[in-house]
C-alpha positions in Angstrom: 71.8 131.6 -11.6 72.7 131.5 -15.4 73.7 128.6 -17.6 75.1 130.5 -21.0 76.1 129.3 -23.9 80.1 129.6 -23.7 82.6 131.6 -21.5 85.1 134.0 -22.2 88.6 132.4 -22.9 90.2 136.0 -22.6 92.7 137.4 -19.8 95.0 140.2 -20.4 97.7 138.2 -22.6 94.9 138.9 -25.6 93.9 142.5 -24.6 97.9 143.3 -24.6 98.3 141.1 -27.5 95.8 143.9 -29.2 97.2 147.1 -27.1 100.7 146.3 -29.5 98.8 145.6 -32.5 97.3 149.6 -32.0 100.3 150.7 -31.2 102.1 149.4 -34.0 99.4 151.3 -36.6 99.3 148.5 -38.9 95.6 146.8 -38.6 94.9 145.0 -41.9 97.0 141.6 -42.6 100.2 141.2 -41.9 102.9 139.7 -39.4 100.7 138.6 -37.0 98.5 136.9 -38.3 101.4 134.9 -40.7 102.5 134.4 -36.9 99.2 132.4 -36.1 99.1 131.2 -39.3 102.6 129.1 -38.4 101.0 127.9 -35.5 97.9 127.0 -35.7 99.5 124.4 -39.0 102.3 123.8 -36.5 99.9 122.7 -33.5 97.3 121.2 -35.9 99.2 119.0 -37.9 99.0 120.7 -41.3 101.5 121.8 -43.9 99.4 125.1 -44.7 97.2 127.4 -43.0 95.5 130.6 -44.0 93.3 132.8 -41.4 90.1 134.3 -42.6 87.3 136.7 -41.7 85.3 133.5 -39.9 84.3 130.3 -40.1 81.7 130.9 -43.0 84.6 132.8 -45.0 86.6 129.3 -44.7 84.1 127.4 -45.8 83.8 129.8 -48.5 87.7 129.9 -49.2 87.9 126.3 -49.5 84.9 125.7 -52.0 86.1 128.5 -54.1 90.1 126.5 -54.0 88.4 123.2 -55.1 86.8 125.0 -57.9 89.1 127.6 -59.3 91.9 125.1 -58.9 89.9 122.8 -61.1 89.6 120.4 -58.2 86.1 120.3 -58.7 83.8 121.9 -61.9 80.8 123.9 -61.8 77.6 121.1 -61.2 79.4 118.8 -60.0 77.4 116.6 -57.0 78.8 117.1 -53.4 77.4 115.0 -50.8 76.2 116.5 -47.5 74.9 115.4 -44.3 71.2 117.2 -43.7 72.1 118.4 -39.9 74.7 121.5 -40.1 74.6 124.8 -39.8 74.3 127.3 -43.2 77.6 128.0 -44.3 78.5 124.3 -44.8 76.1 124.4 -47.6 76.2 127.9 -49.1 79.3 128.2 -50.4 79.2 125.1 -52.0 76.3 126.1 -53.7 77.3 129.4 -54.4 80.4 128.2 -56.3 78.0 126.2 -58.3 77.9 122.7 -57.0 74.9 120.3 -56.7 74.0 119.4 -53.1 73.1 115.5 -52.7 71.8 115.8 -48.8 72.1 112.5 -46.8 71.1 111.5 -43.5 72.6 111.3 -40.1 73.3 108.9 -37.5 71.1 109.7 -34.9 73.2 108.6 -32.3 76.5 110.5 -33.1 74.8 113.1 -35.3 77.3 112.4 -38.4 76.8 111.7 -41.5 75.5 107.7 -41.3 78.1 106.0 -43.3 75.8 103.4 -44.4 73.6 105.9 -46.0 76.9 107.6 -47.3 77.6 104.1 -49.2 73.9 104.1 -50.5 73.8 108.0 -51.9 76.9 107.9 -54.1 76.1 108.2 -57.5 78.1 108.5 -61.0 78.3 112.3 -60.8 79.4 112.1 -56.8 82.5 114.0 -56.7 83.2 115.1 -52.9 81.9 114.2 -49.6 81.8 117.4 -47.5 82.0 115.8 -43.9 81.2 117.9 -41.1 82.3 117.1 -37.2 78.8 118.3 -35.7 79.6 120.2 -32.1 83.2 118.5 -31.4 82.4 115.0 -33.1 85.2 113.6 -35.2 83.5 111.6 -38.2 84.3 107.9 -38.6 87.3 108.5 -41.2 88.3 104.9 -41.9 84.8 103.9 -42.7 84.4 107.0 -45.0 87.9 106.3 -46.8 87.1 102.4 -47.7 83.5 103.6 -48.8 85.3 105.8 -51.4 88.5 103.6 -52.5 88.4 103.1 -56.0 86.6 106.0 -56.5 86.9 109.6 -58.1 86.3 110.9 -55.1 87.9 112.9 -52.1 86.4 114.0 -48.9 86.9 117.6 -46.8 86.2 118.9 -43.4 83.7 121.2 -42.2 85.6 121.4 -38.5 84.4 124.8 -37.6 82.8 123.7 -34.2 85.5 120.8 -33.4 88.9 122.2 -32.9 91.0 119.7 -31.3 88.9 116.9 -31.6 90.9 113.8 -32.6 90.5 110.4 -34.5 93.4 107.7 -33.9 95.7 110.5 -31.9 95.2 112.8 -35.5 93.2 116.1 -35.4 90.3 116.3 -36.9 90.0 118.5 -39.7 93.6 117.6 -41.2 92.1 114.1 -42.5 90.1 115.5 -45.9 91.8 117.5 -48.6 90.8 120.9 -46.6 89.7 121.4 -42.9 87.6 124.7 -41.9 87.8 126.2 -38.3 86.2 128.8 -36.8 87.1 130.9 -34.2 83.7 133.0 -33.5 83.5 134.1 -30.0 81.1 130.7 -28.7 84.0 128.2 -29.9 86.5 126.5 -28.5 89.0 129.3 -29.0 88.0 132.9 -29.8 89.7 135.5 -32.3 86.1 138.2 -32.1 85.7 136.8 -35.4 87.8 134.3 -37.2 88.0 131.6 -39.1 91.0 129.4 -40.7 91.2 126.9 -43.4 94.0 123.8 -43.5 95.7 121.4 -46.1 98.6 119.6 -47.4 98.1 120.5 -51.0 100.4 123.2 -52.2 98.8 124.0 -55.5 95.8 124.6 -53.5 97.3 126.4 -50.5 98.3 128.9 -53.4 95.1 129.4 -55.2 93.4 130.1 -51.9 96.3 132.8 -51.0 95.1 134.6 -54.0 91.2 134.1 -53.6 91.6 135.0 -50.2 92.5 138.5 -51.5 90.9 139.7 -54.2 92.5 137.0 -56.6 95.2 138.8 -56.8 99.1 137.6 -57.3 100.2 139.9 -54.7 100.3 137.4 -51.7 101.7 134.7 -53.8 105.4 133.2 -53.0 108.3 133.6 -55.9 108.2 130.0 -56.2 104.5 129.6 -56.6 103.1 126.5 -58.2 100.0 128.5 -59.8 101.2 131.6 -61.5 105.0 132.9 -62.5 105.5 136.6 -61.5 106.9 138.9 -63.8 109.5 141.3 -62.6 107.6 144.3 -62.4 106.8 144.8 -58.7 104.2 147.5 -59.6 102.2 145.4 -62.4 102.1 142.6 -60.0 100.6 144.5 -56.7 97.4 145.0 -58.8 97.6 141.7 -60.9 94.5 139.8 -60.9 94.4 136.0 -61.7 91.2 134.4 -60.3 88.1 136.0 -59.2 88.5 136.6 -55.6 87.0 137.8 -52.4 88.4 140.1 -49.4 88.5 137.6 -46.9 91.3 138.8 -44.7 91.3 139.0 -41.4 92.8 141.7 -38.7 96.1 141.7 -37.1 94.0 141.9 -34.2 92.7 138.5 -34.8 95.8 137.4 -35.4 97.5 138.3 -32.6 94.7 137.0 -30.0 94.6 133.7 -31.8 98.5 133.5 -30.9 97.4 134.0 -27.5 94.5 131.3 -27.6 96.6 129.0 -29.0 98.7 128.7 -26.0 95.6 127.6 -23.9 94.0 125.2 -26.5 95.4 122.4 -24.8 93.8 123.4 -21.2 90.3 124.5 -22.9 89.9 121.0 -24.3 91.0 119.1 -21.7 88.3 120.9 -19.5 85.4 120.7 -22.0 86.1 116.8 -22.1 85.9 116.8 -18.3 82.7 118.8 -18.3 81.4 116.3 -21.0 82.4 113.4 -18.9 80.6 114.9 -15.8 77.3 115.6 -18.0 77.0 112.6 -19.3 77.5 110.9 -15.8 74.1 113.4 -14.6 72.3 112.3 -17.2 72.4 108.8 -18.0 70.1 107.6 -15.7 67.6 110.3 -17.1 64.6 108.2 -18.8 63.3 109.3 -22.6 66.8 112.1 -23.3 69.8 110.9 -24.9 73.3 112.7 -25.4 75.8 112.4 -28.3 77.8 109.6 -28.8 81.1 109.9 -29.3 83.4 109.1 -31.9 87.3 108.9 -31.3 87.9 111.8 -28.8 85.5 115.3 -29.0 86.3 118.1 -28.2 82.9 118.6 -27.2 81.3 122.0 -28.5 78.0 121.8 -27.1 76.2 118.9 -25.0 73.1 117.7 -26.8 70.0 116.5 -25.8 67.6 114.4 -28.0 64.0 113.7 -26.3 62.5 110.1 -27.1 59.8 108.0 -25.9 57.7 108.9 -23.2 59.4 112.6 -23.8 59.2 112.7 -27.6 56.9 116.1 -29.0 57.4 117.8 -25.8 60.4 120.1 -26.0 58.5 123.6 -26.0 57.8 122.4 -22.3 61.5 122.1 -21.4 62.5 124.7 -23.4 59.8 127.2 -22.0 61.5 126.3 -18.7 64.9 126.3 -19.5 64.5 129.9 -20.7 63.0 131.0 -17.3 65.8 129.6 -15.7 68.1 131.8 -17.2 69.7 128.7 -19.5 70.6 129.2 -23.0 69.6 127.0 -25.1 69.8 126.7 -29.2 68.5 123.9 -31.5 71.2 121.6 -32.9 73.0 123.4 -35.2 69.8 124.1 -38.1 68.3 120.8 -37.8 67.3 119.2 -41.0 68.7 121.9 -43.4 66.6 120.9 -45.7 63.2 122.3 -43.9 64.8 125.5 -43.9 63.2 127.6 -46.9 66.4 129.0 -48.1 66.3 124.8 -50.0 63.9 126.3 -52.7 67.1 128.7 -54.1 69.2 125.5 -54.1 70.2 122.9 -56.8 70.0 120.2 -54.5 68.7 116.5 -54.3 67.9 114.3 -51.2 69.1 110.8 -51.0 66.2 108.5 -49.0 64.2 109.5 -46.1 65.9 112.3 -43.9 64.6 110.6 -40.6 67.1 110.5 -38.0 67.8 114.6 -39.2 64.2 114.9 -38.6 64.2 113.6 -35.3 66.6 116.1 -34.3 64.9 119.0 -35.5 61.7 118.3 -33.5 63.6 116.6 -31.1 66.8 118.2 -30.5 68.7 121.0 -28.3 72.0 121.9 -27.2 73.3 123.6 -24.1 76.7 125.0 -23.8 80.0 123.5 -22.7 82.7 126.1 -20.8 86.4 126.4 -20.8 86.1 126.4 -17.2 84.9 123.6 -15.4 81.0 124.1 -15.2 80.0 121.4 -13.2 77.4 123.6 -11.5 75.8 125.1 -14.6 75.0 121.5 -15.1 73.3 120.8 -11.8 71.4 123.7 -12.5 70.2 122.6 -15.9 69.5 118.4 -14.2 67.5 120.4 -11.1 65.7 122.7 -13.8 64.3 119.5 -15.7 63.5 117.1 -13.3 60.5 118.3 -12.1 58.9 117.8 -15.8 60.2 114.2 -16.0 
């Protein structure tokens, strides 16, 4: 038997989808995906969305907006919680922010909002939140810690698409939300990745970064730049420095596909998380995520404590010969990754809890299909080293 990772969410609805994309001859971005882009915002609860490349390539579109839209300057301090994967915290520091790395809650494996209240100092401009493996973040606690404040929050929701907080989806609470829709998430484009908001001005610049910065994309009415009248200047007219972020009309045209099953895929993954969680909590020295509001449930953690505590190379040693995948949670403490040293970056207290986790910590998969078995398997393959 095999316990992987994630399952494939395709049937032939995508693979036809893609058959009239070829046939039409017209690959790079354009109807299709403006079709996904309508409704993903429609089904998500935003005003705006823009489909990118990936995930990373969000994260990257949005911290290039906040910048080049003069949200945010060049060194100004973004807090970050220490457990997430990479591209939460390149782009930020690529587009010249200062990292201010704060700890999680070990139990929900969020940002720990007392800590959050603790790191803020005078040069504390954002808070990039990030829902860790379908987790919403506790967004009225983070919105009274910040009252009164110069500061706004976003949403790194790359691995929590249609997790909710008080009946609202996450990533829509925060100035921007990222998604990704890489082939192990909760809905699959190949690769794929969209960014969210409300903001208009914003929504604008990041039409233009998305494309080389240029005015081509832009609406006639557009809040950022006037066009001129001279069609031919303006399809090589260049206003902010840019990347080529655009996805396929591939992409495009499976996500429309997806889209019609997200509801299904996360009803599913919460009944597999419910069934987990009922195998394992009578299981002595592991704990499992907690939840907060409703997750959509990415991944089902494991965190060994007590009597287990220092021995995961023995359950992962057996996991692997058992033909289960198995990954640690997200990077761990990101900030006993080397990659730190090329950082500008501060850490706010001890990193404990994020520590625990990376010598602690693994994740197995979650399915859009009800994997009740795959999780036998995995409860049968550890108990014997209990």
């Amino acid at each position: 038997m095999e316990y992987k990772l994630c399952d494939d969410t395709w049937d032939d609805n995508e693979r036809q989808a893609i058959i009239q994309v070829m046939d039409s001859n017209r690959f790079s971005m354009g109807e299709k995906v403006a079709e996904f882009e309508k409704r993903f915002a429609e089904k998500i609860g935003s005003k705006y969305a823009l489909m990118v490349s990936s995930g990373s390539a969000a994260n990257l579109l949005a911290a290039a907006g906040l910048v080049y839209s003069g949200k945010l300057k060049k060194g100004d301090e973004v807090i970050v919680p220490a457990v997430s994967w990479s591209t939460t915290y390149f782009p930020l520091y690529q587009m010249g922010l200062k990292l201010r790395f704060v700890d999680i809650d070990n139990r929900t494996l969020n940002i720990d909002t007392k800590k959050l209240k603790e790191s803020i100092t005078e040069n504390t401009r954002m808070i990039c939140l990030v829902n860790l493996l379908g987790n919403p973040n506790d967004f009225n606690t983070v919105r009274e810690i910040i009252k009164g404040k110069d500061i706004f929050f976003i949403e790194d929701n790359c691995e929590s698409l249609g997790a909710e907080y008080e009946n609202k989806k996450a990533g829509t609470f925060g100035l921007i939300g990222t998604y990704s829709t890489f082939f192990s998430h909760h809905l699959c484009t190949m690769e794929g990745g969209v960014v969210v908001t409300d903001d208009e001005e914003l929504y604008h610049y990041m039409l233009c970064i998305r494309a080389h910065g240029w005015t081509r994309n832009l609406p006639e009415n557009s809040t950022i730049y006037t066009k001129s009248e001279n069609d031919f200047y303006e399809s090589f007219n260049f206003i902010v420095p840019g990347f080529n972020l655009r996805p396929l009309e591939m992409e495009g045209a499976a996500g429309t596909q997806q889209l019609l099953k997200m509801d299904r895929i996360i009803a599913q993954r919460r009944e597999n998380a419910a069934y987990f969680k009922s195998r394992m909590k009578d299981i002595s020295g592991m704990r499992t995520q907690q939840e907060i509001g409703s997750s959509s449930w990415f991944g089902f953690s494991v965190i060994l404590q007590n009597e287990l505590a220092g021995k995961r190379n023995m359950f992962i040693k057996a996991m692997r010969e058992a033909n289960i995948e198995v990954r640690p949670i997200v990077a761990g403490n990101f900030t006993r990754n080397k990659v730190i040293e090329y950082m500008d970056h501060s850490v706010s207290g001890e990193l404990s809890a994020a520590d625990e986790i990376h010598d602690n910590g693994f994740f197995i998969g979650n399915h859009s299909k009800n994997n009740f078995k795959e999780i036998d398997y995995f409860i049968d393959t550890i108990k014997p080293l209990l």
